[in-house]
Gaussian input, Z-matrix of N, CA and C with variables (Angstrom, degrees):
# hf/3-21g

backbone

0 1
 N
 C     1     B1
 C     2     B2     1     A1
 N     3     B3     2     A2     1     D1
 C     4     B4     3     A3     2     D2
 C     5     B5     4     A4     3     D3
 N     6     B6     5     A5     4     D4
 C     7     B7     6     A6     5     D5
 C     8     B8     7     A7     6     D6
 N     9     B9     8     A8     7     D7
 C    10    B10     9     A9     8     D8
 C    11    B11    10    A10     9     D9
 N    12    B12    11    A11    10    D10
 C    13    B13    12    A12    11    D11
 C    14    B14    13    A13    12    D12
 N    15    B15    14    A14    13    D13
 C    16    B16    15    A15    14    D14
 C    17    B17    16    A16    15    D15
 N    18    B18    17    A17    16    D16
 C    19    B19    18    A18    17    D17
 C    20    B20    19    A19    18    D18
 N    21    B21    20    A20    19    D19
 C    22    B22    21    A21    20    D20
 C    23    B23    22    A22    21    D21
 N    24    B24    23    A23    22    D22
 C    25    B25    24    A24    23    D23
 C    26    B26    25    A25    24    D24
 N    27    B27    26    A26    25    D25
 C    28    B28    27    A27    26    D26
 C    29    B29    28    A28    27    D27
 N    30    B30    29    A29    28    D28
 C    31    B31    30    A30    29    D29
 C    32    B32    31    A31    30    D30
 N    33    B33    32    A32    31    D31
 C    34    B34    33    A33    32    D32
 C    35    B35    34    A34    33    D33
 N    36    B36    35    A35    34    D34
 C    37    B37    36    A36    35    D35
 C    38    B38    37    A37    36    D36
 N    39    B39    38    A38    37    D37
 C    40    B40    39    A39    38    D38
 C    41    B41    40    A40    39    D39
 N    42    B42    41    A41    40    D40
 C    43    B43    42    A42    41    D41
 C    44    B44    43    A43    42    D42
 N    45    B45    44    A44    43    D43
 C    46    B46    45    A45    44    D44
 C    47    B47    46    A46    45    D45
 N    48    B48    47    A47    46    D46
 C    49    B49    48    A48    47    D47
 C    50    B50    49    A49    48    D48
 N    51    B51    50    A50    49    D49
 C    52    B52    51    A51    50    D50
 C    53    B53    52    A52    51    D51
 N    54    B54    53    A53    52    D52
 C    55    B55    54    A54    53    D53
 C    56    B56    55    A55    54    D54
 N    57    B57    56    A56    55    D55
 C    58    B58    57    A57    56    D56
 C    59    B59    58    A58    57    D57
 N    60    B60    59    A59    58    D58
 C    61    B61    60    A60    59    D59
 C    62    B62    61    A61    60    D60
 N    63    B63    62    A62    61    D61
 C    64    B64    63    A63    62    D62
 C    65    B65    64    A64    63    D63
 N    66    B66    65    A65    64    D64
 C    67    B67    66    A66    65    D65
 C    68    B68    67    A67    66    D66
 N    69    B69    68    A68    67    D67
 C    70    B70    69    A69    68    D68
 C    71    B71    70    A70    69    D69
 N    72    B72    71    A71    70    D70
 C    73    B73    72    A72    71    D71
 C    74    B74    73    A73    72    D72
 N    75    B75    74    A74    73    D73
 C    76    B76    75    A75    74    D74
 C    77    B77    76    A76    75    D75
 N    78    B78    77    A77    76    D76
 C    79    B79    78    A78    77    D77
 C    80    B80    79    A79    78    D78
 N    81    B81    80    A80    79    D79
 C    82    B82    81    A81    80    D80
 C    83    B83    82    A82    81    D81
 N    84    B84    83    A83    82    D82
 C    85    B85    84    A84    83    D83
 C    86    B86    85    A85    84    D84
 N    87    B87    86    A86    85    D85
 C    88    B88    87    A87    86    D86
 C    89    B89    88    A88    87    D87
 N    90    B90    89    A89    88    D88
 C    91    B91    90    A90    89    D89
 C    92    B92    91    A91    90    D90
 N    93    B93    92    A92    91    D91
 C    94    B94    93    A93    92    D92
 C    95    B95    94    A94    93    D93
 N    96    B96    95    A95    94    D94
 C    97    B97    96    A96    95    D95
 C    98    B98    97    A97    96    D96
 N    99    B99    98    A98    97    D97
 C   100   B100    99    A99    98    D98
 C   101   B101   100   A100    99    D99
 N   102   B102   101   A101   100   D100
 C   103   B103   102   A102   101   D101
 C   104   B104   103   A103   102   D102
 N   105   B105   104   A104   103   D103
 C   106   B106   105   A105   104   D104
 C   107   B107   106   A106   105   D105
 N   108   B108   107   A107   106   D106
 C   109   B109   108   A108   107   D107
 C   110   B110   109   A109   108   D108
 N   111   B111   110   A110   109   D109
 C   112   B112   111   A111   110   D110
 C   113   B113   112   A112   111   D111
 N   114   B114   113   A113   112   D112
 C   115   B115   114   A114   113   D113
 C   116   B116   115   A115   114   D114
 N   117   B117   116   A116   115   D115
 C   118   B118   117   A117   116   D116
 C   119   B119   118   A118   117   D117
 N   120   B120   119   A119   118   D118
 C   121   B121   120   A120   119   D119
 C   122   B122   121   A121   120   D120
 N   123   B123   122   A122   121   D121
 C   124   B124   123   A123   122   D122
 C   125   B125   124   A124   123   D123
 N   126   B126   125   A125   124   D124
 C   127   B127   126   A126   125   D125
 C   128   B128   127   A127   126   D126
 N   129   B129   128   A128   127   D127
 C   130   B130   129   A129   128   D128
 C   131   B131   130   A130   129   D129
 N   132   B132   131   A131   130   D130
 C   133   B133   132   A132   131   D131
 C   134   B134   133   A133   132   D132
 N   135   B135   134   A134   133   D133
 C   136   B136   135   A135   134   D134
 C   137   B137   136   A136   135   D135
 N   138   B138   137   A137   136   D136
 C   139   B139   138   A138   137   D137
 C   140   B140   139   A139   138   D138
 N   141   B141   140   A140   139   D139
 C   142   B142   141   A141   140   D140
 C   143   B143   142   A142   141   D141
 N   144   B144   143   A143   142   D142
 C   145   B145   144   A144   143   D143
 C   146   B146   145   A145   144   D144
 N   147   B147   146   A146   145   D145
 C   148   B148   147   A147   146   D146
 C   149   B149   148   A148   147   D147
 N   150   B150   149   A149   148   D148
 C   151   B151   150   A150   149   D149
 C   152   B152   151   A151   150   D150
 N   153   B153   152   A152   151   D151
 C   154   B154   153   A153   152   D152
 C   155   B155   154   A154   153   D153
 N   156   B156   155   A155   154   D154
 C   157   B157   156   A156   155   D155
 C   158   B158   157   A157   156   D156
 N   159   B159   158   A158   157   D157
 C   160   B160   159   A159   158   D158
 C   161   B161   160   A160   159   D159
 N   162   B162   161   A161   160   D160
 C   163   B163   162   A162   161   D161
 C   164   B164   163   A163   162   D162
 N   165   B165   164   A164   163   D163
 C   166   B166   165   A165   164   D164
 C   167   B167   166   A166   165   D165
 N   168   B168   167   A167   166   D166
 C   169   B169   168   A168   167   D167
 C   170   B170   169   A169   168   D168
 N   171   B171   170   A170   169   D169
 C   172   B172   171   A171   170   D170
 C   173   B173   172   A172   171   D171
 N   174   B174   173   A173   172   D172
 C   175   B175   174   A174   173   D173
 C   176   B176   175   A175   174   D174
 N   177   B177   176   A176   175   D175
 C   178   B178   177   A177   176   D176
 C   179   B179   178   A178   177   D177
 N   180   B180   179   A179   178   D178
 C   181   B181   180   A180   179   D179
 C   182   B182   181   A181   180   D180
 N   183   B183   182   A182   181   D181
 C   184   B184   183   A183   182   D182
 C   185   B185   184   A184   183   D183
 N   186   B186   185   A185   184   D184
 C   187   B187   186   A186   185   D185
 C   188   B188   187   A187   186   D186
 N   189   B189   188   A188   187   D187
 C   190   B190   189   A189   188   D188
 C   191   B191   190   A190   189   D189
 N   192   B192   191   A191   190   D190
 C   193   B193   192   A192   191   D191
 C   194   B194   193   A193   192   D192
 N   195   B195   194   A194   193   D193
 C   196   B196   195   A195   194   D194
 C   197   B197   196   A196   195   D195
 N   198   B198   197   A197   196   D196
 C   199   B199   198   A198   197   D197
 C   200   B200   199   A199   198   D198
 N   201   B201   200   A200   199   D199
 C   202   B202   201   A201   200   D200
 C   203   B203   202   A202   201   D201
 N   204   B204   203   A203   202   D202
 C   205   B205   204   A204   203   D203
 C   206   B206   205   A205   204   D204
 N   207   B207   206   A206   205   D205
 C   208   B208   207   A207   206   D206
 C   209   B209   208   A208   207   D207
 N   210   B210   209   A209   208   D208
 C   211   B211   210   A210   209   D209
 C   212   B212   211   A211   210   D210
 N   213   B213   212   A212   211   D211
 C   214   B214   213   A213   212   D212
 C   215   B215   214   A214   213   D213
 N   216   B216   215   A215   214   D214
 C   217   B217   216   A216   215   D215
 C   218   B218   217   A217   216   D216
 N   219   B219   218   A218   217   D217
 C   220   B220   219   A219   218   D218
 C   221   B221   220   A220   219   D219
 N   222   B222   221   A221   220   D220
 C   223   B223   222   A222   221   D221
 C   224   B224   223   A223   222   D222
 N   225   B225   224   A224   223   D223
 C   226   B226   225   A225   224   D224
 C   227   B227   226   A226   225   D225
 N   228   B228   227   A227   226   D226
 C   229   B229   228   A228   227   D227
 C   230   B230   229   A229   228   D228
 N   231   B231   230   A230   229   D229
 C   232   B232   231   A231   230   D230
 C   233   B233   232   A232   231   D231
 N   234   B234   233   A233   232   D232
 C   235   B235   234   A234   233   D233
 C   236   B236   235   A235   234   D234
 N   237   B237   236   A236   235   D235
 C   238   B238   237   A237   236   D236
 C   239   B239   238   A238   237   D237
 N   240   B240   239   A239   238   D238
 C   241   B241   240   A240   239   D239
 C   242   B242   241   A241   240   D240
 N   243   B243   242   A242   241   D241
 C   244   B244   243   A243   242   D242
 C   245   B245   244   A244   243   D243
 N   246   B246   245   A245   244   D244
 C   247   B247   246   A246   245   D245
 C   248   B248   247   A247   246   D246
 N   249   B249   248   A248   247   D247
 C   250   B250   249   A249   248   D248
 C   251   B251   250   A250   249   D249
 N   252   B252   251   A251   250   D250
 C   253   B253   252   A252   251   D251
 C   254   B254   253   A253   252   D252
 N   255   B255   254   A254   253   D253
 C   256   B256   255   A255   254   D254
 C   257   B257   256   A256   255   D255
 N   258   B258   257   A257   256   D256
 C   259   B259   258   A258   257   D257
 C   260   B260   259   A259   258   D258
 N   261   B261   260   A260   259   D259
 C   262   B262   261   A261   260   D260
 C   263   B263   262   A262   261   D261
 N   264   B264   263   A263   262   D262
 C   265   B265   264   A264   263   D263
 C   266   B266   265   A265   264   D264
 N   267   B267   266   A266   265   D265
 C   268   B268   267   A267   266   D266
 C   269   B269   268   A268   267   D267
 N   270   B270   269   A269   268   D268
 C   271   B271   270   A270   269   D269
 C   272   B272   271   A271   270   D270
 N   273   B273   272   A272   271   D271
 C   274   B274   273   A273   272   D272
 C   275   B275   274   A274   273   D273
 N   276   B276   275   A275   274   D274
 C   277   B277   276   A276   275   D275
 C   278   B278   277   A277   276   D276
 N   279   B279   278   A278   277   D277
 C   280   B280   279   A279   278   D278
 C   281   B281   280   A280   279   D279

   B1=1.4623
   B2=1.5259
   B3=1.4218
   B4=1.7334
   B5=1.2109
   B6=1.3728
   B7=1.4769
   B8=1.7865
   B9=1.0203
   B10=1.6645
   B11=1.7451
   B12=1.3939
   B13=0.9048
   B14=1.8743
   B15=1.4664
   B16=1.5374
   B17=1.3934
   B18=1.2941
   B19=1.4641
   B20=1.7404
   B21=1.7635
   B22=1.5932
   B23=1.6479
   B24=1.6714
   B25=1.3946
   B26=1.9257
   B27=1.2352
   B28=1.5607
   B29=1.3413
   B30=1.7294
   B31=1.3420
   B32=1.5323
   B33=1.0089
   B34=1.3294
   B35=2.1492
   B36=0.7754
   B37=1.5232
   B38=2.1409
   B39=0.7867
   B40=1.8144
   B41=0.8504
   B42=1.3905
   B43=1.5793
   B44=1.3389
   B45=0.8352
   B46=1.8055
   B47=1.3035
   B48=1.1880
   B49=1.6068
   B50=1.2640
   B51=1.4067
   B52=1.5143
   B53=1.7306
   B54=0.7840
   B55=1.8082
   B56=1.3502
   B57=1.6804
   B58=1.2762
   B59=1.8786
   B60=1.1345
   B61=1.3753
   B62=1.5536
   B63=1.2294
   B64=1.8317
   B65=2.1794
   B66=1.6002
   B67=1.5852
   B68=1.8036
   B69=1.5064
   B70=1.6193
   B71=1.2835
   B72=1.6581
   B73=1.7006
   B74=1.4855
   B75=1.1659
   B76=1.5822
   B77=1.4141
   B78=1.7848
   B79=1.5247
   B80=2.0946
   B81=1.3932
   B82=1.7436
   B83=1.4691
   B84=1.3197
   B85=1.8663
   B86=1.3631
   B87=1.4372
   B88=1.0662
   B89=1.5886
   B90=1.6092
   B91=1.4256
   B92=1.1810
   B93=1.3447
   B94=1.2777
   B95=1.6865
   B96=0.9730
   B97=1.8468
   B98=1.9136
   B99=1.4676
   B100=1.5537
   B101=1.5486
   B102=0.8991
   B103=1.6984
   B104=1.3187
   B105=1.5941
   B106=1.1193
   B107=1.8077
   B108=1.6927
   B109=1.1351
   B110=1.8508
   B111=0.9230
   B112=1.6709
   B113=1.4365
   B114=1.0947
   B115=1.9712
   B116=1.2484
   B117=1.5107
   B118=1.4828
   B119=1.3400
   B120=1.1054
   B121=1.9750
   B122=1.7634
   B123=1.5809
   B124=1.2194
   B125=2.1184
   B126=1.5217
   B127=1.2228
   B128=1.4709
   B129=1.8222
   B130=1.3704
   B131=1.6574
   B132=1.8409
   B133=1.2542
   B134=1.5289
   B135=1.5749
   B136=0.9831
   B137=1.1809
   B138=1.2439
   B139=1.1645
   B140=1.9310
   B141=1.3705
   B142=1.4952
   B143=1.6148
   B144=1.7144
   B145=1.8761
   B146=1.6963
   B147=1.0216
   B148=1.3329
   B149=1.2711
   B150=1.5553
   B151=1.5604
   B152=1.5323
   B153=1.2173
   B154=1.4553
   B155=1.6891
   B156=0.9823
   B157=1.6893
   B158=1.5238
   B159=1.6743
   B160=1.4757
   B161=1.5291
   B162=1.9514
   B163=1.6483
   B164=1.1498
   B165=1.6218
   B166=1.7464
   B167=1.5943
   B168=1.5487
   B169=1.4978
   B170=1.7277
   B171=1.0669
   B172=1.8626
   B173=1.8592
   B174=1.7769
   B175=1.2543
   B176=1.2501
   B177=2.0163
   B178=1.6603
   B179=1.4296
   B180=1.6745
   B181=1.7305
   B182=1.2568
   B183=1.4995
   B184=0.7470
   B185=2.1636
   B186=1.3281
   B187=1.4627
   B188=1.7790
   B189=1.9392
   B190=1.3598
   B191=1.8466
   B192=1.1950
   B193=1.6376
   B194=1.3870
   B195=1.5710
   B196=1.5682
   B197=1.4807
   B198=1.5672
   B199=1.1472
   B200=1.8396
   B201=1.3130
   B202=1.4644
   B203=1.7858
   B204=1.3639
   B205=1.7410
   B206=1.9876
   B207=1.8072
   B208=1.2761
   B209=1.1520
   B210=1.6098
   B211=1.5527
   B212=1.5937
   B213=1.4113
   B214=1.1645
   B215=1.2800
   B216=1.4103
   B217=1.5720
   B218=1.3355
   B219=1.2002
   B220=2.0577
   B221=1.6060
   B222=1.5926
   B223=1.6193
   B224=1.1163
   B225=1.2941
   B226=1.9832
   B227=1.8405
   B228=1.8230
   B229=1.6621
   B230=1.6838
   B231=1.1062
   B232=1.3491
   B233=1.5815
   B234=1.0926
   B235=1.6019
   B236=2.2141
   B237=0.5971
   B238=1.2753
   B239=1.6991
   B240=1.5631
   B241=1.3374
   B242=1.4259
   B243=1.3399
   B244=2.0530
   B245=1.4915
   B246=0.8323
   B247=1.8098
   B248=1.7252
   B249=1.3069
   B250=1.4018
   B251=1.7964
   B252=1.1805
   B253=1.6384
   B254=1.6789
   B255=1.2712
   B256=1.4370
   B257=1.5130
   B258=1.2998
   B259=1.5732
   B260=1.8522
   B261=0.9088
   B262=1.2836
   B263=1.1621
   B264=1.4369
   B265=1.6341
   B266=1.5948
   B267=1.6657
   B268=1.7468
   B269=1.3721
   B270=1.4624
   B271=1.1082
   B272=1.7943
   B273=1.1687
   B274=1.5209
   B275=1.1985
   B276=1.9556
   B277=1.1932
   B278=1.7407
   B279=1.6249
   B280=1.7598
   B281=1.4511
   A1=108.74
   A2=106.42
   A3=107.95
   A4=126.07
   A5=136.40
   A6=115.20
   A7=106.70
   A8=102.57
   A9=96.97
   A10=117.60
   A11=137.60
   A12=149.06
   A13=105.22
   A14=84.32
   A15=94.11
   A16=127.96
   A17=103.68
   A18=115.29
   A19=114.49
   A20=94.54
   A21=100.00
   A22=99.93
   A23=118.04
   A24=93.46
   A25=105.27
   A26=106.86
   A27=111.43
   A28=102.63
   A29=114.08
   A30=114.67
   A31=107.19
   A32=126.41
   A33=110.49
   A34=108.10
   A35=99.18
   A36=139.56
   A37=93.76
   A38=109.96
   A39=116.83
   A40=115.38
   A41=136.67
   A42=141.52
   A43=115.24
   A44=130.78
   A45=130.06
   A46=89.09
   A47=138.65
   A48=131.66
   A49=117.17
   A50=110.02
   A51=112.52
   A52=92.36
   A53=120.27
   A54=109.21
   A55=99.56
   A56=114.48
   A57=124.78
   A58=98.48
   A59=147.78
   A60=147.16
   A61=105.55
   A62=110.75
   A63=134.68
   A64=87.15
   A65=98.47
   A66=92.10
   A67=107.49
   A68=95.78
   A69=95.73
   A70=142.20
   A71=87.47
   A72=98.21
   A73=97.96
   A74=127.93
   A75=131.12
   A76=115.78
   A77=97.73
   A78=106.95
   A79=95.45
   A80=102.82
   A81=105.09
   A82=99.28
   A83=117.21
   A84=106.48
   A85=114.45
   A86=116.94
   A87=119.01
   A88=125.47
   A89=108.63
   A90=115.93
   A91=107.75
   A92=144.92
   A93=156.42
   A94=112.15
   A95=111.14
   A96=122.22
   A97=99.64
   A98=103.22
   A99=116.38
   A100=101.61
   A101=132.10
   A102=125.29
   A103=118.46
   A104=122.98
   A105=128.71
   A106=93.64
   A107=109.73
   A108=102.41
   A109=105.23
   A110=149.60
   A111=138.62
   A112=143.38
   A113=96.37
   A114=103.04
   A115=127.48
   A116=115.52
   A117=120.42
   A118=79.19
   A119=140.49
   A120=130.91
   A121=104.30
   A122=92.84
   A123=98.19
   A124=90.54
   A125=124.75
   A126=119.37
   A127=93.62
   A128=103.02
   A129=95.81
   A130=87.75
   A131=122.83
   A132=112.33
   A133=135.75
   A134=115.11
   A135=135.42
   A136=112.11
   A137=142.57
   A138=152.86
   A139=101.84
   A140=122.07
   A141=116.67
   A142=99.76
   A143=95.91
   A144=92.46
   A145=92.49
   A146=109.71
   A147=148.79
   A148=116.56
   A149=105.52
   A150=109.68
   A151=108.77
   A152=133.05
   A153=136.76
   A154=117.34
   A155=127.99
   A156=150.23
   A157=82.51
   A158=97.80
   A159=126.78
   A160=101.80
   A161=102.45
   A162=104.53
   A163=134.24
   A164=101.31
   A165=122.92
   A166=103.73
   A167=131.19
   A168=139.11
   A169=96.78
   A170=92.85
   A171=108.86
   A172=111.11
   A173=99.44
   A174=115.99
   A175=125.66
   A176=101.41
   A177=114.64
   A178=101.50
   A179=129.52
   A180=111.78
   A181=117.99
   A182=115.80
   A183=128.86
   A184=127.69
   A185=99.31
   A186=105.92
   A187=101.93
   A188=91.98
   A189=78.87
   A190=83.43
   A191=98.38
   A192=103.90
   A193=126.96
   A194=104.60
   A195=91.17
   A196=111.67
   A197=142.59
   A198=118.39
   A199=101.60
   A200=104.29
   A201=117.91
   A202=108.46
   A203=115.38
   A204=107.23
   A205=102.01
   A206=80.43
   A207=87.37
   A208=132.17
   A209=119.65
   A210=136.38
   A211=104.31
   A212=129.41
   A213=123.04
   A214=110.55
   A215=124.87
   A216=156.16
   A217=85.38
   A218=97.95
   A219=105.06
   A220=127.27
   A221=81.29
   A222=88.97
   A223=140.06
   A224=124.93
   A225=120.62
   A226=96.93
   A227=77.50
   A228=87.62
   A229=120.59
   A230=119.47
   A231=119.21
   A232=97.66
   A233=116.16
   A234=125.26
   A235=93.92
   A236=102.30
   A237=95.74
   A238=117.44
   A239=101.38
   A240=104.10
   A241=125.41
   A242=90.15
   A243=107.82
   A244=116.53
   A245=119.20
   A246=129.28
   A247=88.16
   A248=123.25
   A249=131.06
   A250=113.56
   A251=103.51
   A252=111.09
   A253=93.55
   A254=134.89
   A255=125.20
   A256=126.25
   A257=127.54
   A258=119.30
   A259=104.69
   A260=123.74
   A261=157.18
   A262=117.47
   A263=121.94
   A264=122.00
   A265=89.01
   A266=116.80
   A267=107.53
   A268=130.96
   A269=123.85
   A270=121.93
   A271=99.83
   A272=138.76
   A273=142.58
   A274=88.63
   A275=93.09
   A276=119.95
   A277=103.39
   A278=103.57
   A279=99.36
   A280=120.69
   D1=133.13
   D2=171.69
   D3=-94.63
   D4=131.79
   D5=179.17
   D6=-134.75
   D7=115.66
   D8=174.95
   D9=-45.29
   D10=135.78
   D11=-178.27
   D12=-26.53
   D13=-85.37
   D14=170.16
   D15=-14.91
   D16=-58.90
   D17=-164.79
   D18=-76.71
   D19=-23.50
   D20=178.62
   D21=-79.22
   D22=-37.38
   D23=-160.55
   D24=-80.45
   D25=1.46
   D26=171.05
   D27=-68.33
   D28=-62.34
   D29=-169.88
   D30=-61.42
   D31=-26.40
   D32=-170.67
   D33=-103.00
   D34=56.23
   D35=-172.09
   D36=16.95
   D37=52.92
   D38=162.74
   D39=-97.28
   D40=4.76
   D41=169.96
   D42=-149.45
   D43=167.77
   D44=-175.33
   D45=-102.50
   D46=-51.96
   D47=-172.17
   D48=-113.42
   D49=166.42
   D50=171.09
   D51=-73.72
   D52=-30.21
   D53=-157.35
   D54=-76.59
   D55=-50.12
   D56=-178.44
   D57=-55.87
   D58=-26.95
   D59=161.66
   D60=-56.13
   D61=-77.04
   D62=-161.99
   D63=-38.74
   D64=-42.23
   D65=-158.71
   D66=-69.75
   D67=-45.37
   D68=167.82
   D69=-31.88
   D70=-54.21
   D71=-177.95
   D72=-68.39
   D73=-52.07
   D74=-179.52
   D75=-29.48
   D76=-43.03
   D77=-155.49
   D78=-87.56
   D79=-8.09
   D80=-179.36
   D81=99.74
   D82=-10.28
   D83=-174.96
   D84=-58.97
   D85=-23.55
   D86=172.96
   D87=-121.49
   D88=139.76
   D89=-166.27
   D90=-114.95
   D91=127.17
   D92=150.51
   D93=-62.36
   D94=106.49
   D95=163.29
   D96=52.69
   D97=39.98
   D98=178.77
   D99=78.44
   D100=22.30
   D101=172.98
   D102=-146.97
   D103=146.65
   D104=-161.08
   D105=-71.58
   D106=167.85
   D107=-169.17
   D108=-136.41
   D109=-142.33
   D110=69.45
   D111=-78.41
   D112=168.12
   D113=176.44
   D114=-39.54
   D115=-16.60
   D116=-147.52
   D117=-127.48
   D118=-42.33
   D119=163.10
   D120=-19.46
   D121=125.42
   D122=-159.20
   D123=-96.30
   D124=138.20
   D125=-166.89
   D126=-113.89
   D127=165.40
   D128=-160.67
   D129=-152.81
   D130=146.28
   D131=155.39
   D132=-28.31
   D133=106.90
   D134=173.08
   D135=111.14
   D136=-14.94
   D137=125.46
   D138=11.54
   D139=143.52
   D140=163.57
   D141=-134.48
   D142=131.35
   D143=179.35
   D144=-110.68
   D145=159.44
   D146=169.83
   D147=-104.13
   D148=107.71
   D149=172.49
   D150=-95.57
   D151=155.81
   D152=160.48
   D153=-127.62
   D154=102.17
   D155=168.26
   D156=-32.27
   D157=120.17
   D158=165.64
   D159=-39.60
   D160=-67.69
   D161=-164.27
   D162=-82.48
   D163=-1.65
   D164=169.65
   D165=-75.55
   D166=-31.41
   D167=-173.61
   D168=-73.06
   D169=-54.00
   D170=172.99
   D171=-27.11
   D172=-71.72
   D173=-163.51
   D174=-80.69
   D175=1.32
   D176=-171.65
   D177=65.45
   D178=17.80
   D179=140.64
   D180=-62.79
   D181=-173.52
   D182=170.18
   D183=-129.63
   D184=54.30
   D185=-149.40
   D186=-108.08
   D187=100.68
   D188=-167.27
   D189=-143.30
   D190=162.04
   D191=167.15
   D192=-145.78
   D193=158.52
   D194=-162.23
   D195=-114.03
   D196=134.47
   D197=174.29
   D198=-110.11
   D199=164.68
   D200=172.24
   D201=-95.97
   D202=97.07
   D203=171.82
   D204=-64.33
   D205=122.70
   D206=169.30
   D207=-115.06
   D208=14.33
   D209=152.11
   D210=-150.59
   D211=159.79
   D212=170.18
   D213=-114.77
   D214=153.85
   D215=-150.37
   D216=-55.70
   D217=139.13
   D218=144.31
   D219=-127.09
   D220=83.56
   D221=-149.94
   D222=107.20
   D223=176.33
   D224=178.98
   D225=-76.93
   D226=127.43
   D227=158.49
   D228=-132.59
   D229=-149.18
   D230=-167.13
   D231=-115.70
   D232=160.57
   D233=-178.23
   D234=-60.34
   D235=-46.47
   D236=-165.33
   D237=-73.45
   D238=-38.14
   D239=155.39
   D240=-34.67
   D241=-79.17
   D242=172.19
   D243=-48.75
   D244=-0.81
   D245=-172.77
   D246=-93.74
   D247=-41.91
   D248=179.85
   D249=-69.36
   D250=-18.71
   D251=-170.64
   D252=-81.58
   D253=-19.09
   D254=-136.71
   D255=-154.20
   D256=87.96
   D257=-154.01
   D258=-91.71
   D259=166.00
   D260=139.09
   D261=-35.84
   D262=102.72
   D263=-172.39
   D264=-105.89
   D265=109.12
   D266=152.83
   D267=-41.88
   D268=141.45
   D269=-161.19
   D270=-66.49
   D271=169.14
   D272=156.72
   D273=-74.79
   D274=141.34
   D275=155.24
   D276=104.38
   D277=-5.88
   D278=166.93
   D279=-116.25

């Protein structure tokens, strides 16, 4: 199954919109497997995205986290569902 970036990090509830996604990746907040990407980059199990906090980019923090998708959506689910698709990668170095 293919899913454009965008559309997975919508489905997998990290954004409220597809647009609010499409703009992120645009804007670099988000990294695909440590590298900038586009929207239309199609993402795949095991894949790790990288989020980066709008107001941490703002303030010259650095407050970002990464999860590993470890199955992709089939379909609309519920926030809690998608919480099951997707773990928590610790930062390096703890």
């Amino acid at each position: 199954m293919n899913v454009r970036l965008d559309v997975l990090l919508f489905q997998l509830r990290l954004f409220k919109s597809r647009s609010q996604a499409t703009a992120a990746i645009q804007d670099g907040r988000v990294l695909l497997n440590g590298a900038r990407t586009k929207p239309s980059h199609e993402g795949h199990a095991g894949d790790r995205i990288t989020l980066e906090e709008e107001r941490a980019r703002d303030e010259g923090g650095n407050r970002s986290r990464t999860l590993e998708i470890l199955e992709l959506p089939a379909g609309s689910l519920s926030k809690a569902a998608a919480r099951e698709l997707v773990r928590e990668v610790p930062p390096e170095g703890r």
